[in-house]
GUNU-367369 format. One record per residue (C-alpha): residue number from 1; x, z, y. Coordinates in pm, whole numbers, plus 50000, padded with zeros to 5 digits. Layout:
+-----+-------+-------+-------+
| pos |     X |     Z |     Y |
+-----+-------+-------+-------+
| NUM |     X |     Z |     Y |
...
+-----+-------+-------+-------+
This chain:
+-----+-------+-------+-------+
| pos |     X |     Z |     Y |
+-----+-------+-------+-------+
|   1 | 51811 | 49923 | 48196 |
|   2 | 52052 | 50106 | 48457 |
|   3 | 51942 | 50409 | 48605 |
|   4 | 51933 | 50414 | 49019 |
|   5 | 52201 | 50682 | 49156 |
|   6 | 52097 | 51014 | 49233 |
|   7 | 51892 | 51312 | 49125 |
|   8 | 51760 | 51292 | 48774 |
|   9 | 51385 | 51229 | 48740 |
|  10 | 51195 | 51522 | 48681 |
|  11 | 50947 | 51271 | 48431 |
|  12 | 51137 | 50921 | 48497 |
|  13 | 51035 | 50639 | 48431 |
|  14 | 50908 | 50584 | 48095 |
|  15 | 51097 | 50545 | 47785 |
|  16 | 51254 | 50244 | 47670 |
|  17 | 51121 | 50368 | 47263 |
|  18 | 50762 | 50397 | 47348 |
|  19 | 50579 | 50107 | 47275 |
|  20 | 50613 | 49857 | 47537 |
|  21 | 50262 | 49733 | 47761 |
|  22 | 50156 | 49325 | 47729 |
|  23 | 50076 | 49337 | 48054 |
|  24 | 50333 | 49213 | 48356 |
|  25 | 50405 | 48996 | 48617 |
|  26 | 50139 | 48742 | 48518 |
|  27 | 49883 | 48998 | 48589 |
|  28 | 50021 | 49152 | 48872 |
|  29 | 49992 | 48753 | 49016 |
|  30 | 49637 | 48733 | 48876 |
|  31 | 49556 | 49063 | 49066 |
|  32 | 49691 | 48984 | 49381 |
|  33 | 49544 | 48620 | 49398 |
|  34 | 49151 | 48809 | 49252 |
|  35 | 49199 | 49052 | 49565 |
|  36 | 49249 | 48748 | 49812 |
|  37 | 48929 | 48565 | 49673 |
|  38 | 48732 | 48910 | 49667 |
|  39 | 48847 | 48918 | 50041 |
|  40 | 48667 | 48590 | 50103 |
|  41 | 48359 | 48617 | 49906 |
|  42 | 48262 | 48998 | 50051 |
|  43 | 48308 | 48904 | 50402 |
|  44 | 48159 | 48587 | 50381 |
|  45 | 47877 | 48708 | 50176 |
|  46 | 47855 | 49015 | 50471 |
|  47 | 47847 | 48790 | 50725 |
|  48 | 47586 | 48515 | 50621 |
|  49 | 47356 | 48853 | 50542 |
|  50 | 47428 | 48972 | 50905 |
|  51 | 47416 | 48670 | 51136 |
|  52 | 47582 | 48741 | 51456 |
|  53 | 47815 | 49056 | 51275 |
|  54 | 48132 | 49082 | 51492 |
|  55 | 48366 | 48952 | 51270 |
|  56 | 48645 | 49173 | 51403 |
|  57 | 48317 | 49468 | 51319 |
|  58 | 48330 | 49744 | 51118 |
|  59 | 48102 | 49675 | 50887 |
|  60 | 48329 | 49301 | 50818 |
|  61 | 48616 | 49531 | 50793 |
|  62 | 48455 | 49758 | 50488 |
|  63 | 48323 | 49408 | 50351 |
|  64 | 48676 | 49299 | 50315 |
|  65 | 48850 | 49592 | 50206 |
|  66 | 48587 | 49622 | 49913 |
|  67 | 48639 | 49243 | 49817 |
|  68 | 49052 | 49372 | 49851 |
|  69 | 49022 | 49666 | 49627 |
|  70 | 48778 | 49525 | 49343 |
|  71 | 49032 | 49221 | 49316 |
|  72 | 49331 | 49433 | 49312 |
|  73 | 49189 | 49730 | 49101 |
|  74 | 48979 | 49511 | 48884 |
|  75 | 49251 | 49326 | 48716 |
|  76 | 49474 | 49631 | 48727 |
|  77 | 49196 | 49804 | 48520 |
|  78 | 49131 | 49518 | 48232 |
|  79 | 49480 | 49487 | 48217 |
|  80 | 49534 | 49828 | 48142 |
|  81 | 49246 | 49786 | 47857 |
|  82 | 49314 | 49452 | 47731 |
|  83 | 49696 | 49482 | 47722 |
|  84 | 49806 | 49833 | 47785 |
|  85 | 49690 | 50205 | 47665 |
|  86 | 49388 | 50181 | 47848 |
|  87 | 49504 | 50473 | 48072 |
|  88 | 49587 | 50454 | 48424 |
|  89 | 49812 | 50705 | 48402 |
|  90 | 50009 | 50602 | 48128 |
|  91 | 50048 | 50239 | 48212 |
|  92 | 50069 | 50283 | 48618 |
|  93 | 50181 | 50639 | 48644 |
|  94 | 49831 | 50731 | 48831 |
|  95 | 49860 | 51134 | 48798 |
|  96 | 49884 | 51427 | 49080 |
|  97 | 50031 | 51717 | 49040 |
|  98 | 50023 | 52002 | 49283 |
|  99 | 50367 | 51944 | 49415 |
| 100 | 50304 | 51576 | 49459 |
| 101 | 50086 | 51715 | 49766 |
| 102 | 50340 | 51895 | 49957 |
| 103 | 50614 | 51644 | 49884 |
| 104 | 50359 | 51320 | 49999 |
| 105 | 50291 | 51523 | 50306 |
| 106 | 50646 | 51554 | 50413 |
| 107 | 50765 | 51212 | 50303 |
| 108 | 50463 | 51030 | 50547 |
| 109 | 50546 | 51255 | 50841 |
| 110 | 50905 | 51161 | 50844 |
| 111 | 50826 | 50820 | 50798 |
| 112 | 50611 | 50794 | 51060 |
| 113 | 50786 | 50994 | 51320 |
| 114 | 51125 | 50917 | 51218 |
| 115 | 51177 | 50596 | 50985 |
| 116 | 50956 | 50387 | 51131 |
| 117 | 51027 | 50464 | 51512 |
| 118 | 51394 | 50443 | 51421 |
| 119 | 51354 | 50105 | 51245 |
| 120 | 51113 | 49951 | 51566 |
| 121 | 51404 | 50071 | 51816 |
| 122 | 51650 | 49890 | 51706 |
| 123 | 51424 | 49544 | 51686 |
| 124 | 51381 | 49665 | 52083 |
| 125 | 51746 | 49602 | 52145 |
| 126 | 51683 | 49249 | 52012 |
| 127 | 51316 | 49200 | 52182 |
| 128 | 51149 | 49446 | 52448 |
| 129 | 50838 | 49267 | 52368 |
| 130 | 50870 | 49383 | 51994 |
| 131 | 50497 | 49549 | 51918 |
| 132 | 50401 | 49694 | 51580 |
| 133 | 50129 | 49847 | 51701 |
| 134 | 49904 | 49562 | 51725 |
| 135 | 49872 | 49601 | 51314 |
| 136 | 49720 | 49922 | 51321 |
| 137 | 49441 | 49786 | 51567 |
| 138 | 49326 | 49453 | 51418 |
| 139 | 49313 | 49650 | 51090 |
| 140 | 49044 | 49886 | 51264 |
| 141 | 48898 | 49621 | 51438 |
| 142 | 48950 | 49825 | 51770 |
| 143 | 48758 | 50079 | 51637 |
| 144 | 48679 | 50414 | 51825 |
| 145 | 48473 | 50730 | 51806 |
| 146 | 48257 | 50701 | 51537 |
| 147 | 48337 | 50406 | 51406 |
| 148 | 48711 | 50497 | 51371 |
| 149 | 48566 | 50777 | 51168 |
| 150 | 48385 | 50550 | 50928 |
| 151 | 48637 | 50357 | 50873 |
| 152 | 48898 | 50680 | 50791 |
| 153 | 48790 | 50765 | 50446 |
| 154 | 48834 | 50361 | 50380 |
| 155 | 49201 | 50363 | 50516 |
| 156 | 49304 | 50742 | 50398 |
| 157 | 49158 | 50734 | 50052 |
| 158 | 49065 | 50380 | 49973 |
| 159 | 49326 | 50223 | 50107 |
| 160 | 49622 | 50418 | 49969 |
| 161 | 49422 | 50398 | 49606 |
| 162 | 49397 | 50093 | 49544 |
| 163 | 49718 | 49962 | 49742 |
| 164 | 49940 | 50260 | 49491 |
| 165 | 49834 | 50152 | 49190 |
| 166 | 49886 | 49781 | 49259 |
| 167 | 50220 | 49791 | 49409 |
| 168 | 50378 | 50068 | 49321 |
| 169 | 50177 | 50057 | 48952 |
| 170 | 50115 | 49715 | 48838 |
| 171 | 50353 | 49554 | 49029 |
| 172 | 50639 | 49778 | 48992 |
| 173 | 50617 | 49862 | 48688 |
| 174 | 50599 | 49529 | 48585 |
| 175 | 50932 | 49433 | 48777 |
| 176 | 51107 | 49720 | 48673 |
| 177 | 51007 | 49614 | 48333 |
| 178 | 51140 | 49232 | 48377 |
| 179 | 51414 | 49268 | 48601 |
| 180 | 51523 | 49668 | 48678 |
| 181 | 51429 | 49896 | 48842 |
| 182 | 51686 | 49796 | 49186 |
| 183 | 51480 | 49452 | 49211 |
| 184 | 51183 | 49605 | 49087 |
| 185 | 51121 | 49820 | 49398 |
| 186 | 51254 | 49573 | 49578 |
| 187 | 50985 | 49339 | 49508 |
| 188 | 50756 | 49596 | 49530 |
| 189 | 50856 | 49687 | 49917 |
| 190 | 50897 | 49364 | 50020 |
| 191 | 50579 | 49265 | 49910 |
| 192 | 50388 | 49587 | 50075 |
| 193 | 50572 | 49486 | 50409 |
| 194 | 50495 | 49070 | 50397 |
| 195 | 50138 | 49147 | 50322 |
| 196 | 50079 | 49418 | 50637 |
| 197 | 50193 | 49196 | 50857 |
| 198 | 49993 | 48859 | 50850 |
| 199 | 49911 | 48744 | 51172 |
| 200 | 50182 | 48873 | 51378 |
| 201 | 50468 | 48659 | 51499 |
| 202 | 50851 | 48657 | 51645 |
| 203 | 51012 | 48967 | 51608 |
| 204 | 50710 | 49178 | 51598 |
| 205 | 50605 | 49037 | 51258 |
| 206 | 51026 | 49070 | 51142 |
| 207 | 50956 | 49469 | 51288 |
| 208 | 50698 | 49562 | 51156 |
| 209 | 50759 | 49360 | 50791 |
| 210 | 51086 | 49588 | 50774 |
| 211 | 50969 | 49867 | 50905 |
| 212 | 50639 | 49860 | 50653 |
| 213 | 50865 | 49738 | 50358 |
| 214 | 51143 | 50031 | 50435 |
| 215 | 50804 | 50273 | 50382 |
| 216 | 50725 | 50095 | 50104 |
| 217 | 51090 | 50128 | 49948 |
| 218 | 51052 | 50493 | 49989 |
| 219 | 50716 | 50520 | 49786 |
| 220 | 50898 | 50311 | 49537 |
| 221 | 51174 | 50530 | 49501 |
| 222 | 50916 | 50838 | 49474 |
| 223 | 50678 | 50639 | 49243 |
| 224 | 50985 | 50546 | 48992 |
| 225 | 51159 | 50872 | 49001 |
| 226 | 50879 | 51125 | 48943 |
| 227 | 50687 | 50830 | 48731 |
| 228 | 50392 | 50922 | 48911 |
| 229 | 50159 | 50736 | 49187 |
| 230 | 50083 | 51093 | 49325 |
| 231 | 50385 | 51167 | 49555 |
| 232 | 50319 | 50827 | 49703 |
| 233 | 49920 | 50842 | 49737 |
| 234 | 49983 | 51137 | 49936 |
| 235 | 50241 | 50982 | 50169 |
| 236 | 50042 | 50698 | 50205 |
| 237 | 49713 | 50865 | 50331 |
| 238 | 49926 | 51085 | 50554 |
| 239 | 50133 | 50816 | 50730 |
| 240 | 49748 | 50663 | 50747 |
| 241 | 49607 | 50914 | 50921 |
| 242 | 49886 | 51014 | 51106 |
| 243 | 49815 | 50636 | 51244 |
| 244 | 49420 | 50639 | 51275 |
| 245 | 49497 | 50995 | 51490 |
| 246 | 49707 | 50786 | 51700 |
| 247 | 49467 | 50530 | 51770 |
| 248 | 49177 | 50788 | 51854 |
| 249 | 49427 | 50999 | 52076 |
| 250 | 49519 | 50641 | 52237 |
| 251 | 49130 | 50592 | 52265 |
| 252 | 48994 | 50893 | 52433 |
| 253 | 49313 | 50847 | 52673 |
+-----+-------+-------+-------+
């Protein structure tokens, strides 16, 4: 397998002599396809308990996310048992280390303030109408005040959980594995960005698609060079709430 250029890992990925997981692509497909259905069957099953629920609600928005995660992670975990080590940090990298926090910290603010903005400006030059925004506040549902706040521990924690040790653990791994690790995190960006950015259109989708999957490159890189989730998790919940601020500043405005 050939090494990507740069700086040495300080733990790398893991070593072609140890013993090599059963799990792979298969399951990564499994997992993606159980977090789709566990989508369906919370919200619906939310929604038929609470007649009249705003479907764009908060409450349908937790539903979901909980049908999401138990997909994603569920399969990700019996994997792990049935064909791996049985440890989430051996066969997806899921470990934190103190300097994982300062690291994930700085790698979400510049991405928020300076790879994303850069990335949106130049889809204005094509498009003025170009809007990545409009993401953020369907995910929320529109949600202010309090119910912004509920929903925060969901997108800050939950969120970058589960979506870490599916794409940048299962997934990943399990394309680095098969095919390297160049089209391994490329699958594994282009993936995070084509599933953020579902029911957006034009050039707003093609914005925000690059934009997410250039972010999701980056926690890629960080995942497969330190062979740890924990640089990423820590991005990922900071570009989060870096976002979720946003939307309450834009709020109380």
């Amino acid at each position: 397998m050939t090494d990507l250029p740069g700086v040495a890992p300080d733990e790398g990925p893991p070593s072609s002599d140890a013993p090599q997981p059963r799990w792979g692509l298969g399951d990564a497909a499994i997992a993606f396809a159980a977090g789709l259905l566990g989508t369906v069957v919370t919200t619906n099953g939310y929604l038929l308990l609470r007649p009249g629920a705003d479907v764009n609600g908060t409450g349908t928005i937790v539903a979901s996310l909980i049908g999401l995660w138990a997909g994603l992670g569920g399969v990700a975990l019996r994997a792990s048992r049935t064909k791996g080590t049985g440890s989430l940090a051996r066969d997806y990298g899921l470990r934190l280390q103190p300097r994982d926090i300062g690291v994930g910290i700085a790698v979400g603010l510049l991405c928020q303030f300076v790879l994303i903005p850069v990335i949106v400006s130049f889809f204005h030059l094509l498009d003025h109408g170009v809007d990545v925004e409009g993401q953020a506040k369907e995910v929320t549902g529109g949600a202010g005040g309090a119910r912004l706040a509920l929903l925060a521990p969901f997108l800050c924690v939950g969120a970058p959980f589960f979506e870490e040790l599916y794409f940048r653990g299962l997934l990943q791994r399990a394309s680095v594995r098969r095919l390297g690790p160049v089209a391994g995190i490329a699958i594994s960006a282009l993936a995070f960005g084509l599933v953020h950015a579902p029911s957006l259109a034009g050039w707003s989708a093609v914005a925000l698609v690059v934009a997410l999957g250039a972010f999701g490159a980056v926690l890629s890189t960080l995942a497969y060079r330190t062979g740890r989730l924990g640089p990423g998790l820590v991005a990922h919940a900071t570009f989060n709430a870096i976002t979720l601020i946003g939307l309450a500043l834009a709020v109380v405005r």
